[in-house]
C-alpha positions in Angstrom: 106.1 109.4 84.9 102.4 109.5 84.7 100.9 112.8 84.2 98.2 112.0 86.6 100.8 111.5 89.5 102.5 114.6 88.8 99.8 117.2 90.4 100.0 115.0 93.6 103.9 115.1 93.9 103.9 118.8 93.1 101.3 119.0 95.7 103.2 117.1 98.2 106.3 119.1 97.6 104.7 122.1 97.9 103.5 121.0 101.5 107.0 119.5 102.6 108.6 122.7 101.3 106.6 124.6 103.5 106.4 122.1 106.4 110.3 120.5 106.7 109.3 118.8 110.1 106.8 116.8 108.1 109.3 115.3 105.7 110.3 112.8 108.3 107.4 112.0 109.1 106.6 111.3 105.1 110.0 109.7 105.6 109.0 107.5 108.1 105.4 106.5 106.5 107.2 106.0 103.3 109.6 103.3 105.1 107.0 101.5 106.8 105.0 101.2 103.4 107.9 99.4 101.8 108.1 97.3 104.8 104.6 96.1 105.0 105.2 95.6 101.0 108.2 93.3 101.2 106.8 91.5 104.1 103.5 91.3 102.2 106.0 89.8 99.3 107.6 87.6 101.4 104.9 85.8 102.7 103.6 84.9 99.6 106.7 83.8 98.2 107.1 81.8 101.3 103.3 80.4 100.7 104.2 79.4 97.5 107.3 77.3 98.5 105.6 75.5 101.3 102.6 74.5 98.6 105.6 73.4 96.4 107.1 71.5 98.9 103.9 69.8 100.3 103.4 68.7 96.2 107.0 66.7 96.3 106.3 65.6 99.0 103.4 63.9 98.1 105.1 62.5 95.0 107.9 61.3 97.1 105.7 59.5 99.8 103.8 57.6 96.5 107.0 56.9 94.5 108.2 55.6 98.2 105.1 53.6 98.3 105.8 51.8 94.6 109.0 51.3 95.6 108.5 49.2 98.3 105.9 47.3 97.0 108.1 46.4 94.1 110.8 45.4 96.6 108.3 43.1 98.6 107.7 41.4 95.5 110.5 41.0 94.7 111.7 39.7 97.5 108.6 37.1 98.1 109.4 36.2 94.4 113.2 34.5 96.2 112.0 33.0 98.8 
């Protein structure tokens, strides 16, 4: 662990030891941090995917777009 972080956790022990009605509170807080977090990671992830899917499917649309243009002439090419 960081030695910079360890005055703040002996300092918030120190407080929670002498104030148990606040550890569920810190409880609490702490839950709705990792929350916001994962959410926060979620969206992103999910921001990501859509911009991923939005390339293929612009590659898919143009390779659709050769392919029927081959077909037509190929087709024109029998009649």
């Amino acid at each position: 662990m960081d030695a910079t972080i360890l005055p703040i956790w002996n300092a918030l022990y120190e407080v929670l030891k002498d104030r148990p009605d606040l550890f569920i509170s810190a409880l609490i807080l702490m839950y709705a941090l990792s929350e916001r977090a994962e959410r926060k990671t979620m969206s992103k992830q999910n921001l990501e995917l859509t911009s991923k899917m939005h390339e293929q499917n612009t590659d898919t649309n143009e390779l659709l777009g050769q392919i029927k243009f081959l077909l037509e002439l190929l087709t024109k090419g029998r009649r």
